[in-house]
C-alpha positions in Angstrom: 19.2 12.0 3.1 21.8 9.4 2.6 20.9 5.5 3.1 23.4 4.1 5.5 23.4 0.5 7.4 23.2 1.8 10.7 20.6 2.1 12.9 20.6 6.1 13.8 19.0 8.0 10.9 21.2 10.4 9.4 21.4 13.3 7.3 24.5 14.6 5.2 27.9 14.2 6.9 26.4 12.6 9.7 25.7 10.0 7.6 28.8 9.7 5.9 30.3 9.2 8.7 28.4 6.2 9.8 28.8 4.3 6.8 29.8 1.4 6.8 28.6 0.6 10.6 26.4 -3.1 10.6 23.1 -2.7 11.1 21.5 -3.6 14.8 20.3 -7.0 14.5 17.4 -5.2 17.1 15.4 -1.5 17.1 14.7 -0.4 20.2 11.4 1.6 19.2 11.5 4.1 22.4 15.5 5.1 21.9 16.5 5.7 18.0 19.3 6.6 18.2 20.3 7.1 21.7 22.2 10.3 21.3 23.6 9.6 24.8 27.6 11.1 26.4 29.8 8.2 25.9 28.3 6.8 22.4 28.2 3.9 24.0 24.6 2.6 22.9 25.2 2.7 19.5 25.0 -0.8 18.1 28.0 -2.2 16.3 31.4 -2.1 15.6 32.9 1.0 16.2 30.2 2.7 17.8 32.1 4.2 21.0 33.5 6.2 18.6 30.7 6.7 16.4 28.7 8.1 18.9 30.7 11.7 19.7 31.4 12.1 16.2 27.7 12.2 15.4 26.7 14.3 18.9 29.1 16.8 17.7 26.5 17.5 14.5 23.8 18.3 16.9 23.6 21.0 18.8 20.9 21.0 20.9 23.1 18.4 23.0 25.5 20.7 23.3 24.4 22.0 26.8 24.1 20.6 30.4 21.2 19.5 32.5 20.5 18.7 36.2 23.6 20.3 37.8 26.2 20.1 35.2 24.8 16.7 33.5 25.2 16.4 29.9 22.3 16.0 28.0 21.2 12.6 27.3 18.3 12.5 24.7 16.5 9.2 24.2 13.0 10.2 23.2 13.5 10.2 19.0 10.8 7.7 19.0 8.6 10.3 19.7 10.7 13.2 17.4 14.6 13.5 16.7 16.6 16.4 16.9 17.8 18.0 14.2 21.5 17.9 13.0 23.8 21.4 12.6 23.4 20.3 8.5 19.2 20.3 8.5 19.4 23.4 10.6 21.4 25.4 8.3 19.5 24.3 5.0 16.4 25.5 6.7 17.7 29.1 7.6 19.8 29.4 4.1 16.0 28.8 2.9 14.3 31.5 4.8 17.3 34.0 4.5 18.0 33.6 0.3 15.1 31.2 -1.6 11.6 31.2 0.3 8.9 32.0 -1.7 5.8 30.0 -2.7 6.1 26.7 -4.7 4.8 26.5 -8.1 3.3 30.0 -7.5 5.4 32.6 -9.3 7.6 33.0 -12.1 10.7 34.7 -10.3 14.0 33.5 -9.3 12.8 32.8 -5.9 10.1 30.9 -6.7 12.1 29.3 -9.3 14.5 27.9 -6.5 12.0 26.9 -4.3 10.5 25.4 -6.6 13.4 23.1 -8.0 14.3 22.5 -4.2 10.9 21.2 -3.6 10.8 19.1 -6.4 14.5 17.8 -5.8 13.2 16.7 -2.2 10.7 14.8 -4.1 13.5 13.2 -6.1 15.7 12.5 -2.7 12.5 10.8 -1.2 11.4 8.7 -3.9 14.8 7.3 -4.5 15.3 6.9 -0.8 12.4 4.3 -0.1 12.8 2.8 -3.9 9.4 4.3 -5.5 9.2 3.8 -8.8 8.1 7.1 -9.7 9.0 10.3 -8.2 4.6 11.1 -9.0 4.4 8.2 -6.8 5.3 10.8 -3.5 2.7 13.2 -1.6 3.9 15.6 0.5 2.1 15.9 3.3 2.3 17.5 6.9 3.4 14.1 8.4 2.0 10.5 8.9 -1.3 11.6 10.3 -2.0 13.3 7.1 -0.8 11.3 5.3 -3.3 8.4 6.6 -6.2 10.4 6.8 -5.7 11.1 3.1 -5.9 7.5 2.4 -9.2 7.1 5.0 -10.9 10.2 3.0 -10.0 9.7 -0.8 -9.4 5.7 -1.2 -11.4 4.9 1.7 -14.6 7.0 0.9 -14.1 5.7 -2.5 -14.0 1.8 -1.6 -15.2 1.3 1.6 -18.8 0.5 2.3 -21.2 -1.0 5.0 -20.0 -4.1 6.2 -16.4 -3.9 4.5 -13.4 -5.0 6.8 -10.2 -3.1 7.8 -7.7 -4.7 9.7 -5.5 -3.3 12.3 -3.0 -4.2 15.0 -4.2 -3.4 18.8 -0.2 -1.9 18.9 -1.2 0.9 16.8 -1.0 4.6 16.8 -4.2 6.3 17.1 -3.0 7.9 14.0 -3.9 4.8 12.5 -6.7 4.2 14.4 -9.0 7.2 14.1 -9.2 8.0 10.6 -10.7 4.3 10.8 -12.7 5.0 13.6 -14.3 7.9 11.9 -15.3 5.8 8.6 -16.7 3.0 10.8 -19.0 5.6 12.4 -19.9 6.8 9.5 -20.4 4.0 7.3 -20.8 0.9 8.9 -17.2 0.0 8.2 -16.3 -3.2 10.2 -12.8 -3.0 12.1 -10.8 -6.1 13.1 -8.0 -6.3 15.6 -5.1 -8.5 15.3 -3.9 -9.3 19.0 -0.3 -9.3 20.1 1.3 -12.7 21.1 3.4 -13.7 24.3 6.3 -11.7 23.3 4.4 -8.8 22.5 5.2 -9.1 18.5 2.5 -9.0 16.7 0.2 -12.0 16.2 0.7 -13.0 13.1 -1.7 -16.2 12.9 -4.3 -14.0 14.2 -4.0 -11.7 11.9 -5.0 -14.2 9.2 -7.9 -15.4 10.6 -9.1 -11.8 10.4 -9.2 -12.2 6.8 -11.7 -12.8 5.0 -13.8 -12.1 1.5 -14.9 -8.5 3.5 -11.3 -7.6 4.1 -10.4 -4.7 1.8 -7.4 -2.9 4.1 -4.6 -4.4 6.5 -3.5 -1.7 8.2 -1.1 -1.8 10.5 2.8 0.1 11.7 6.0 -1.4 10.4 8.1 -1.3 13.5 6.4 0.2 16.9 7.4 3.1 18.6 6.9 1.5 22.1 7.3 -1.8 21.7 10.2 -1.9 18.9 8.7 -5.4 17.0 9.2 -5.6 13.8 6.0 -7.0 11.8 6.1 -9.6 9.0 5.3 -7.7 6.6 6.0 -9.9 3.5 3.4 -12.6 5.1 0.8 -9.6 5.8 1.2 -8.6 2.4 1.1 -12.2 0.4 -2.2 -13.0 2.8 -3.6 -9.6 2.4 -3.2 -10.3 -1.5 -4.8 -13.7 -1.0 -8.1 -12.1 -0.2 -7.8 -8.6 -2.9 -7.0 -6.6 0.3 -4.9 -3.6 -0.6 -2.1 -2.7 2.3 -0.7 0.3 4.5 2.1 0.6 6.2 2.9 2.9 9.1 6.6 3.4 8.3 7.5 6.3 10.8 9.7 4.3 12.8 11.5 1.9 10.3 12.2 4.5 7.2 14.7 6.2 9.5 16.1 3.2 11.1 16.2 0.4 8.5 16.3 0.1 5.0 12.8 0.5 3.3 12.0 -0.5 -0.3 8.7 -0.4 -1.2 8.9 -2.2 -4.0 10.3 -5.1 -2.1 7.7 -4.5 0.7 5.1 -4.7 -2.3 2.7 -2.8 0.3 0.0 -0.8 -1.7 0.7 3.1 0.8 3.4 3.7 3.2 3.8 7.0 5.5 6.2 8.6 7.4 7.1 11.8 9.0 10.4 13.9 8.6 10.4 15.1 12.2 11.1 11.4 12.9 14.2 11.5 11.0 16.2 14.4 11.9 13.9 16.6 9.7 11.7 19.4 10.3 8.3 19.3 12.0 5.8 20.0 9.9 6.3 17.5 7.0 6.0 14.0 5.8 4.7 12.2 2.7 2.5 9.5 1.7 3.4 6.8 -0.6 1.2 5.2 -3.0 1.5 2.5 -6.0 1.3 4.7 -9.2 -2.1 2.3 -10.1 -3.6 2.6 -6.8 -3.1 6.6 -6.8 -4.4 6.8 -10.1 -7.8 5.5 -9.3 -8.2 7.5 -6.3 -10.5 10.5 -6.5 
């Protein structure tokens, strides 16, 4: 992956082609990127012609719907399609290198091995970890969160301890709670959306409070497309020695995301979100906070 300004997530020569494009001052959370005929609904300068240059890498588009009707997709929110480039890595995989990771000695194993760890590298860089032991892979976002709710959470949270969510989130990031509420007495605390369908912020600080211990909540949504304050949820959170996660599907492909800057304490995100394959996505954790983890 290639960080580029512009709104659509990109891989490879996709993304070289975008750079340079100024990011959308706006994410629309049900339409990233609207891979659409014309190109036309790609946000800034240059975009009519930004838009069939980057249709051309996937294929999938390549066909016609509804009596003749080019295919318009505009459900990425939910999962992107995967560029020509991801496609063929993936088959040049299966047809020379697959063999088990850190399993065997041979060449094969060998390759998929550096590959694996390589993608590692790609990731940490990409979202500005400090520490390339500071990635878990994982089968995706749910996972990923569930690890946190079963290792961290079993470890820290107790009877009457506090976690605080947004009523906007996924259930991803709502069961996993759910579950150690049930089964511990954990106390969970919704921070309301306001007029404008944002997320609440002064809401979400009277939440807080001495029992507070998580703030969990999505960086952008996939329905509503707000962006939440994260650098206030994080100073407040901080305020009352709450650690933070952030639900980063929909803003690591469509925004730049440093997690250093974020100075969240776990961040997840899937790769089927951004043009990669189902199947996979990592968790990231502060190299202290992952070290006291069981």
């Amino acid at each position: 992956l290639e960080r580029t300004s512009c709104v659509v997530p990109l891989v490879a020569r996709a993304a070289q082609k975008a750079r340079g494009s100024p990011q959308s001052s706006m994410l629309v959370g049900f339409a990233l990127p609207l891979l659409g005929a014309s190109g036309a609904v790609l946000a800034g300068t240059g975009a009519a012609r930004l838009g069939p240059a980057i249709r051309a890498d996937f294929p999938l588009l390549e066909q016609q719907v509804h009596d003749g009707v080019p295919l318009v997709y505009l459900d990425s929110a939910a999962t992107s399609q995967k560029p020509a480039v991801v496609l063929e890595a993936m088959a040049r995989h299966q047809e020379r290198d697959n063999a088990n990771v850190h399993r065997g000695a041979h060449a094969l194993s060998v390759r998929s091995t550096d590959a694996y760890e390589a993608a590692r590298d790609k990731v940490a860089a990409f979202v500005g970890a400090a520490s390339r032991d500071e990635v878990v892979f994982t089968s995706g976002a749910t996972e990923a969160i569930n690890l946190v709710a079963q290792t961290w959470g079993r470890a820290n949270l107790g009877e009457g301890d506090e976690v605080v969510l947004s009523v906007a989130e996924h259930h991803s990031n709502i069961v996993p709670w759910q579950l150690l509420a049930a089964e511990r007495g954990v106390v969970l605390r919704y921070a309301r959306l306001n007029a404008t369908e944002q997320l609440d912020l002064p809401h979400l600080l009277t939440l807080l409070g001495p029992r507070t211990k998580l703030v969990a909540v999505q960086h952008v949504s996939n329905v509503l497309g707000a962006v939440a304050p994260v650098g206030e949820i994080v100073a407040a959170a901080q305020g009352v020695g709450a650690r933070v996660l952030l639900d980063a599907c929909q803003s690591v492909p469509h925004m730049p995301v440093d997690v250093g800057r974020l100075g969240v304490d776990f961040l997840v995100a899937s790769g089927h979100k951004m043009c990669g394959p189902t199947g996979v996505g990592f968790l990231w954790g502060r190299g202290e906070v992952l070290e006291g983890m069981p």
